[in-house]
C-alpha positions as CSV (number, residue, x, y, z in Angstrom):
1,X,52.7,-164.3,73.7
2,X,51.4,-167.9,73.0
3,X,53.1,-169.0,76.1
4,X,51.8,-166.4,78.1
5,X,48.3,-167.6,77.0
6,X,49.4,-171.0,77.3
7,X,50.3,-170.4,80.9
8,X,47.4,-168.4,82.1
9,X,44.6,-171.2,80.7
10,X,46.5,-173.6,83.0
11,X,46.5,-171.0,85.5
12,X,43.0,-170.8,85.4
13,X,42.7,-174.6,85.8
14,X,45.1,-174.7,89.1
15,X,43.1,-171.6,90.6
16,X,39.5,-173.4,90.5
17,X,40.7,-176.7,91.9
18,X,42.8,-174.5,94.4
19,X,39.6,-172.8,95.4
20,X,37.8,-176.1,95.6
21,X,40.3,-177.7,97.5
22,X,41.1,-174.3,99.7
23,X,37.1,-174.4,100.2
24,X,36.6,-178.3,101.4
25,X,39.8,-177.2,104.0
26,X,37.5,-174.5,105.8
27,X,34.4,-176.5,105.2
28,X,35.8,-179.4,107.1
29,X,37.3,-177.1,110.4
30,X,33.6,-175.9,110.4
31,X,32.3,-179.3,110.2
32,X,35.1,-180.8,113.0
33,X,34.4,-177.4,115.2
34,X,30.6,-177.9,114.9
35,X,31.2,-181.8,115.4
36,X,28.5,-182.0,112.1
37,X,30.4,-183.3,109.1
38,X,27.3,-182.6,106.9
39,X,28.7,-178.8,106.9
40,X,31.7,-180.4,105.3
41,X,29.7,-182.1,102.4
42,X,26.9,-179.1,101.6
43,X,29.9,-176.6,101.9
44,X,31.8,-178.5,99.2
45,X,28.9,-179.0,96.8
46,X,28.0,-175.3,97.5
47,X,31.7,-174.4,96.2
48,X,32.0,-176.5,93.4
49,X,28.5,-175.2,92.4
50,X,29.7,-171.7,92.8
51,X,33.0,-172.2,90.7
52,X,30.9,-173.4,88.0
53,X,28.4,-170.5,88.1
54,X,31.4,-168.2,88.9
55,X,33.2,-169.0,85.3
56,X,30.1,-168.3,83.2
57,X,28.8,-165.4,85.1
58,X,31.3,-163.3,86.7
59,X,31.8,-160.5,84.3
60,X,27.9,-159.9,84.7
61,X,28.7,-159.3,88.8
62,X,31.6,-156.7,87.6
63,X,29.6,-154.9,85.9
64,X,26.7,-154.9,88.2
65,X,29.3,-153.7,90.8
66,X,30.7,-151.2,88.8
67,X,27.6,-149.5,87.6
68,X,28.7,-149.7,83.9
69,X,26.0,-149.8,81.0
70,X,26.7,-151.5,77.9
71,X,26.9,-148.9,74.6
72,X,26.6,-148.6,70.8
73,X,28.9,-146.8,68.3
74,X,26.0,-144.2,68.4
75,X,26.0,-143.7,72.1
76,X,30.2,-142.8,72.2
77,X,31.4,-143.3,68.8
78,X,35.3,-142.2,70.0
79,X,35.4,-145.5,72.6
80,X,33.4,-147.4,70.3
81,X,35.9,-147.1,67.3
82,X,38.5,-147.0,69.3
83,X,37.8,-150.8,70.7
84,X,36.7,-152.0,67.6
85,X,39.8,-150.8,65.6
86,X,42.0,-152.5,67.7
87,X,39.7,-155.2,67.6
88,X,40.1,-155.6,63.8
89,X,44.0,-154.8,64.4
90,X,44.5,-157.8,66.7
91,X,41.8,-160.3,64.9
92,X,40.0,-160.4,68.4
93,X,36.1,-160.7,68.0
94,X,34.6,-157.4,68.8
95,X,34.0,-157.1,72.7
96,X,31.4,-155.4,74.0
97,X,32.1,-151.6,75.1
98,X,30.7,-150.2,78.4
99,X,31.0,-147.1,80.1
100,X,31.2,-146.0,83.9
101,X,30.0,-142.9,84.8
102,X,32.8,-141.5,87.0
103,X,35.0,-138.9,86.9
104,X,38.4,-141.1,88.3
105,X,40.1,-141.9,85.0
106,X,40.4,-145.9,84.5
107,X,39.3,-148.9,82.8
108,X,38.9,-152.7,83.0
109,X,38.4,-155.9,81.1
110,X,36.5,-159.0,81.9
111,X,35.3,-162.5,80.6
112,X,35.6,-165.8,80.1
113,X,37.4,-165.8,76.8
114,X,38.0,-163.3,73.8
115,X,34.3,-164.6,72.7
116,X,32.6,-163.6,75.7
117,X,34.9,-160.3,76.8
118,X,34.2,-156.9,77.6
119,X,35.8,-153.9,78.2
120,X,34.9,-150.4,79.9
121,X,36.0,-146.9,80.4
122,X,34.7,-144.5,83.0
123,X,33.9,-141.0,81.5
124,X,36.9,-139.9,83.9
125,X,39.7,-141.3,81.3
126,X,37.6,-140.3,78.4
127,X,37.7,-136.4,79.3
128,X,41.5,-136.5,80.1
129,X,43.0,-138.8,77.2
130,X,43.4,-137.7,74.2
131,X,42.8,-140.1,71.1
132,X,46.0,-141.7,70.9
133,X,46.0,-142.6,74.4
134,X,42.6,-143.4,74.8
135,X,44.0,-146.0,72.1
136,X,46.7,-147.1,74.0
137,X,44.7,-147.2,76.9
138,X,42.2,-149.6,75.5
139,X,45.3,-152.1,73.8
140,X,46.4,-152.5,77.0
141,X,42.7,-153.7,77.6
142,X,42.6,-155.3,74.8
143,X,46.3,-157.4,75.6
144,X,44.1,-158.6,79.1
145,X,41.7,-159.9,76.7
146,X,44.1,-161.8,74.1
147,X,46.7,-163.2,76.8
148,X,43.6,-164.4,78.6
149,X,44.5,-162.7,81.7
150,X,40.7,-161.4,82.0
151,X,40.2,-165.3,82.5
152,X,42.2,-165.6,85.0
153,X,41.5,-162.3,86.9
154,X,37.9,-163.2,86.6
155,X,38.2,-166.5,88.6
156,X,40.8,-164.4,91.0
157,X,38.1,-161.9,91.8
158,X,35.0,-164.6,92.5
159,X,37.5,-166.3,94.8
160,X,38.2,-163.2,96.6
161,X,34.2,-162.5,97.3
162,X,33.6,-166.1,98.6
163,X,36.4,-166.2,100.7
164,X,35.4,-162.7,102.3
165,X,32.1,-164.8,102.7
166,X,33.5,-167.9,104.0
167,X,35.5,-165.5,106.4
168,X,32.9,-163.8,107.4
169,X,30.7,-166.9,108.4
170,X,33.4,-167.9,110.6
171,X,33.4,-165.1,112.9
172,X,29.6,-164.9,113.0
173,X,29.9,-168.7,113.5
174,X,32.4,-167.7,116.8
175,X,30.6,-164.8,118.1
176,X,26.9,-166.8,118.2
177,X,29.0,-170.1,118.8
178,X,27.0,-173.2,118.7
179,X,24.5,-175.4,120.5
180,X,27.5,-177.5,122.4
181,X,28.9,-176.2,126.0
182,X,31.6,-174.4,126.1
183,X,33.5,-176.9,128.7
184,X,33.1,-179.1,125.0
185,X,34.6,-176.8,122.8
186,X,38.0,-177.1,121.5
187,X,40.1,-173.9,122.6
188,X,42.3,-175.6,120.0
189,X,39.7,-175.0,117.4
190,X,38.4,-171.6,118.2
191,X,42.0,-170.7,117.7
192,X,42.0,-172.7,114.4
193,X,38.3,-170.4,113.1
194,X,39.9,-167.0,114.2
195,X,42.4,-167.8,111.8
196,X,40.3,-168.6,109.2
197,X,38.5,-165.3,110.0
198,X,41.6,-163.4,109.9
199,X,44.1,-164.6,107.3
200,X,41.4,-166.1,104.5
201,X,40.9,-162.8,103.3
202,X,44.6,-162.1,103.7
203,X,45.3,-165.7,101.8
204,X,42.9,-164.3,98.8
205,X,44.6,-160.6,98.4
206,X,47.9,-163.1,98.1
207,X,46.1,-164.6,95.2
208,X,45.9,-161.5,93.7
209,X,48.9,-159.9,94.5
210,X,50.5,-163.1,92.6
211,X,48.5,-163.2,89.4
212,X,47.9,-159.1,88.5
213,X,51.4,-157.5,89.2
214,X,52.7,-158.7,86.0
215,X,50.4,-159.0,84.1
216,X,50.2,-155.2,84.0
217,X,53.7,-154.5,82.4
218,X,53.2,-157.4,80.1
219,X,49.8,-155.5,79.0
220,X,51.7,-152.4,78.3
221,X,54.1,-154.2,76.6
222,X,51.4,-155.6,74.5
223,X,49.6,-152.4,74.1
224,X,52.8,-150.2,72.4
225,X,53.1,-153.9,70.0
226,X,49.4,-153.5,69.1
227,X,49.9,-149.4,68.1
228,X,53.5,-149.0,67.3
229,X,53.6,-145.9,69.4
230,X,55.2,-146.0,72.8
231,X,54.6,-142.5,73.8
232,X,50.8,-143.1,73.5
233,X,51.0,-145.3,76.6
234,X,53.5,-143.6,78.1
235,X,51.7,-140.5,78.3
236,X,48.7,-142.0,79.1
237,X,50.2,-143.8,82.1
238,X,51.4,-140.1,83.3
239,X,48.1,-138.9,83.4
240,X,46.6,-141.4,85.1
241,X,49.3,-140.6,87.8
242,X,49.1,-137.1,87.8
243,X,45.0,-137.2,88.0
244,X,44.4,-140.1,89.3
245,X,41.6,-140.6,92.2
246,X,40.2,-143.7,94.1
247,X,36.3,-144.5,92.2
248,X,33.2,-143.5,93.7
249,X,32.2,-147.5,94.1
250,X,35.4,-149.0,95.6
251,X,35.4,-152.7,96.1
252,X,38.7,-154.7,97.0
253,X,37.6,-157.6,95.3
254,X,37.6,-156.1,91.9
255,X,40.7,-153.8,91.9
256,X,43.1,-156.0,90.1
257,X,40.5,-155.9,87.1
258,X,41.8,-151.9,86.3
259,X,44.7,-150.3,84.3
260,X,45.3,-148.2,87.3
261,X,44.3,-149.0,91.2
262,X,40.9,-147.8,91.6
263,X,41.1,-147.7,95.5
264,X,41.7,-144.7,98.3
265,X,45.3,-144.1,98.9
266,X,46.5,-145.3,101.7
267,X,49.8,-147.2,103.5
268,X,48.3,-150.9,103.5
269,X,46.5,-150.2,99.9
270,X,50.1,-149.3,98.6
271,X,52.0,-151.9,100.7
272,X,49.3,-154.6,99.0
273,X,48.2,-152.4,95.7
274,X,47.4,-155.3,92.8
275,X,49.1,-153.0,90.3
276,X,53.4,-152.4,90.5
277,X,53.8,-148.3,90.9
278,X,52.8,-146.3,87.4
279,X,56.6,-145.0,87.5
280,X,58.1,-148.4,87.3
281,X,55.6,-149.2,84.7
282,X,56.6,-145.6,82.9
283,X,60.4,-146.6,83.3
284,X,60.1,-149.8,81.8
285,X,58.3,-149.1,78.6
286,X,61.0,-146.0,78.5
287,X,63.7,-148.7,78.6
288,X,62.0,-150.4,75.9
289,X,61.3,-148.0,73.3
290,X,64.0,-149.7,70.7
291,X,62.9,-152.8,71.2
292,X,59.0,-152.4,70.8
């Protein structure tokens, strides 16, 4: 467990100067394309601007994107207890609790640190789980928050909306072109900003293919330690694959974030899903009932 945490603060550190490194890359194409190196410089600052705004404030654009609003034991008093039991069973500061209006059963965790962490259910999970799995549902949450993988998914998912951005500048940037004639343009360097276009936001789905997959079992892993019951996450995991359904507000960038994938089911969403297939995940902690 302490390497785990270990490895995902340093994993955090290689992701942000990856970004920043990734990000001066594109900016200087643009500024060698455009022949105007000041692109190169502004982008840069812009980035490592962004990275430093991205770490403190990220789990405040999840939530916007989700819709979620923040509640009191008063408001749900079965997730509220729920969260802060575990929260006095693991010695993790008390996160705060939010809920999602939406019938899809799932949940997520974000934040900087275990001081600054949240977690959320949508009232999907809540009317389908009983109490020991709503339990088991939110250790898993609350495994993301002490391995420190909400760190690191946090950082994943702000890379993955600039890079959509960065992408997306690069086409508009081809289809208005600039103020040069074409006879000056590079065909070599088109070529090089389709690719950008294209395969950046391909690059940053890799990113998160790499850091959530296994993560996931590790959570569930961590979830049957924290309760000492293995069929509360097991059966919890087979309802959430029996009744599961893609979330009214989908966004790519944010998937890897939930227990379960909150997109529409399709070929290329399977082939690239962030989470490993809920029967591999049922089959493993199966496999390890006598050792949990």
């Amino acid at each position: 467990m302490y390497k785990q945490i270990a490895a995902n603060k340093r994993k955090t550190v290689f992701l942000m100067l990856g970004f920043i490194a990734f990000i001066g890359a594109i900016s200087c194409l643009f500024a060698w394309y455009f022949n105007d190196w000041t692109i190169a410089l502004w982008t840069l600052i812009v980035a490592i601007g962004y990275a430093a705004i991205q770490y403190f404030f990220a789990n405040s654009a999840a939530i916007a994107m989700t819709g979620a609003r923040e509640i009191t034991k008063k408001d749900c008093p079965r997730l509220y207890n729920a969260v802060e039991n575990l929260s006095i069973t693991t010695g993790l500061p008390m996160p705060k609790v939010y809920i999602i209006d939406d019938p899809a059963p799932n949940a997520f965790a974000t934040g900087r640190n275990p001081e600054h962490a949240i977690v959320a259910a949508t009232t999907g999970l809540l009317d389908i789980m009983n109490d020991k799995e709503l339990t088991a549902v939110m250790a898993h949450e609350m495994s993301h928050v002490k391995n420190y993988d909400i760190r690191v998914s946090m950082i994943v998912f702000g890379l993955v909306c600039v890079v959509g951005l960065f992408a997306d500048l690069a086409s508009r940037m081809l289809f208005y072109g600039s103020r040069r004639r074409d006879e000056e343009r590079s065909p070599v360097g088109a070529a090089l900003m389709i690719l950008v276009a294209v395969f950046a936001p391909f690059c940053a789905m890799i990113a998160q293919l790499a850091v959530s997959r296994e993560r996931e079992y590790l959570a569930d892993a961590s979830s049957v330690n924290i309760t000492r019951y293995p069929e509360g996450m097991i059966s919890a995991l087979k309802k959430l694959q029996s009744q599961s359904q893609p979330m009214h507000r989908q966004n790519a960038a944010m998937s890897a974030l939930y227990i379960n994938n909150p997109l529409r089911k399709g070929f290329l969403s399977n082939l690239f899903s962030t989470h490993p297939p809920i029967e591999k995940r049922i089959e493993r902690l199966e496999h390890g009932k006598t050792t949990f």
